[in-house]
N, C-alpha and C positions, 0 to 999 in steps of 0.2 A: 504493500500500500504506500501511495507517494513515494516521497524519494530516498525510502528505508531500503538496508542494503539488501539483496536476496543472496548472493554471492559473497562467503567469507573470504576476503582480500590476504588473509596470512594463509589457509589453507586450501580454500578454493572449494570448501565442502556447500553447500546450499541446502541445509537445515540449520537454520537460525531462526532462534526463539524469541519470540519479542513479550516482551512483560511491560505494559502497558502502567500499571498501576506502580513499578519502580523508574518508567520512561527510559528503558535500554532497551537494545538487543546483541543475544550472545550468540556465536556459532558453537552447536551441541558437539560437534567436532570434536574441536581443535581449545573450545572455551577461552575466547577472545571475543573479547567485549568490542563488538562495533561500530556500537553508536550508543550515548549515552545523554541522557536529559531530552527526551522525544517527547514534544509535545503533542497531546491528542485533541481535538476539538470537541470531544463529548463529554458528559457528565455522568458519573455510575458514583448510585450509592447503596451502601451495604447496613445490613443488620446490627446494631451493637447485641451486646449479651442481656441487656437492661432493656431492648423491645426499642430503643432510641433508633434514628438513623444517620450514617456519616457518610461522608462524601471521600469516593476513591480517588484519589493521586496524590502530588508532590504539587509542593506550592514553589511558582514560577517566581525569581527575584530577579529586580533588574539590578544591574553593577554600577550604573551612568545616575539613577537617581528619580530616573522620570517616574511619573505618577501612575503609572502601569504596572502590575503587582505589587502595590503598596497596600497598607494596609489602613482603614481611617475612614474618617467620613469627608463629604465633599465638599468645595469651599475653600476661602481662606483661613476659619475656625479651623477646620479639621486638619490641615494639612501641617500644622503647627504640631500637630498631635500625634501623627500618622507614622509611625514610623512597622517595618517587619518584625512577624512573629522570631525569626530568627535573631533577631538584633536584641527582644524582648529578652531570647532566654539566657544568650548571651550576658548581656547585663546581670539577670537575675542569678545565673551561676558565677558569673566573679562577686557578686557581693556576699553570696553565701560562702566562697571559698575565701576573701576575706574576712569575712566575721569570723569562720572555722578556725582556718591560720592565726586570726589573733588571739582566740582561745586557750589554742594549743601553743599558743607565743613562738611560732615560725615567724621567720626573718622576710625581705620582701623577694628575695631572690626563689623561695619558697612556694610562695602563692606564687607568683608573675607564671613558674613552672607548670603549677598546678592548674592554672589558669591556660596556658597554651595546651595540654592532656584535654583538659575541657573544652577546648574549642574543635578539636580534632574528634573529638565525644561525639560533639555536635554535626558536624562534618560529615561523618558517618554512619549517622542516622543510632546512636546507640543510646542517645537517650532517652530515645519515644518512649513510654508506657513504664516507666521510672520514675523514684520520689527521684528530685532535686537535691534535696537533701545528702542521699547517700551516692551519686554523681560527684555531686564535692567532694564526698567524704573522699570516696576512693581515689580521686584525683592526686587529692591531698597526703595519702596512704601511698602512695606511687612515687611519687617525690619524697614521703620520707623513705621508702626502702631504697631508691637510687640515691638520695644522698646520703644515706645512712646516717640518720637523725634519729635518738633513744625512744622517738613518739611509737607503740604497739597500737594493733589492731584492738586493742581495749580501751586505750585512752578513746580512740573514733566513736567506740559503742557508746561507751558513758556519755559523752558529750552530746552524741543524738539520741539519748536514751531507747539504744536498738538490745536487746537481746543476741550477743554472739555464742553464732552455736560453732562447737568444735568438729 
């Protein structure tokens, strides 16, 4: 369909799978991804567990700024306001991961770390359907074992009042 590939360019195999709701397609081959972020022009929405209903795909961002995949209401009011879910969570994970960090009295070289993990979290998609909370945590948990800081996997629990099981 359109100007999706049918022909895998690395091995020449023509079974490729397109997944519509991740916007790629792969060759079943060879498994070389040959086209990535595919926009589709329809709308499917699916069942929640709760009887709710959600809408399937990936939300389109633009790089350049313009008012096109932005998020907000319309107007000069809202555009003041409007910014991406992306940028949203962004934010929301560096200030938990500073709040954490300062708990736990890591340094700023620490969080700034812990904070690029999180962004990379974000990036690929491993945040979805995760508290926030323990996103940070582990971020933060990751930076202390590469830097080898005395902070345990217990001091993390206490502080978010998690239950760790062994």
């Amino acid at each position: 369909p359109g100007c999706m590939a049918s022909v895998c360019s690395n091995c020449g195999g023509t079974d490729i799978e397109y997944d519509h709701a991740r916007g790629d397609a792969v060759c079943t081959s060879c498994g070389s991804v040959l086209e990535d972020n595919i926009i589709v022009s329809e709308v499917n929405f699916q069942e929640t567990s709760s009887g709710g209903a959600s809408v399937i795909g990936q939300f389109v961002s633009t790089e350049d700024g313009s008012k096109s995949g932005r998020v907000g209401h319309g107007g000069g009011f809202g555009r003041r306001f409007s910014r991406e879910s992306r940028e949203i969570t962004l934010q929301n994970g560096h200030r938990r991961i500073a709040s954490l960090g300062r708990q736990l009295q890591l340094n700023q070289h620490c969080i700034d770390t812990a904070y690029n993990f999180f962004k990379m979290a974000v990036a690929n998609r491993l945040t979805q359907g995760r508290k926030s909370n323990h996103i940070a945590a582990a971020c933060l948990y990751l930076v202390c074992r590469t830097e080898g800081t005395p902070h345990l996997l217990l001091d993390f629990s206490d502080r978010l009042q998690v239950i760790q099981l062994v």
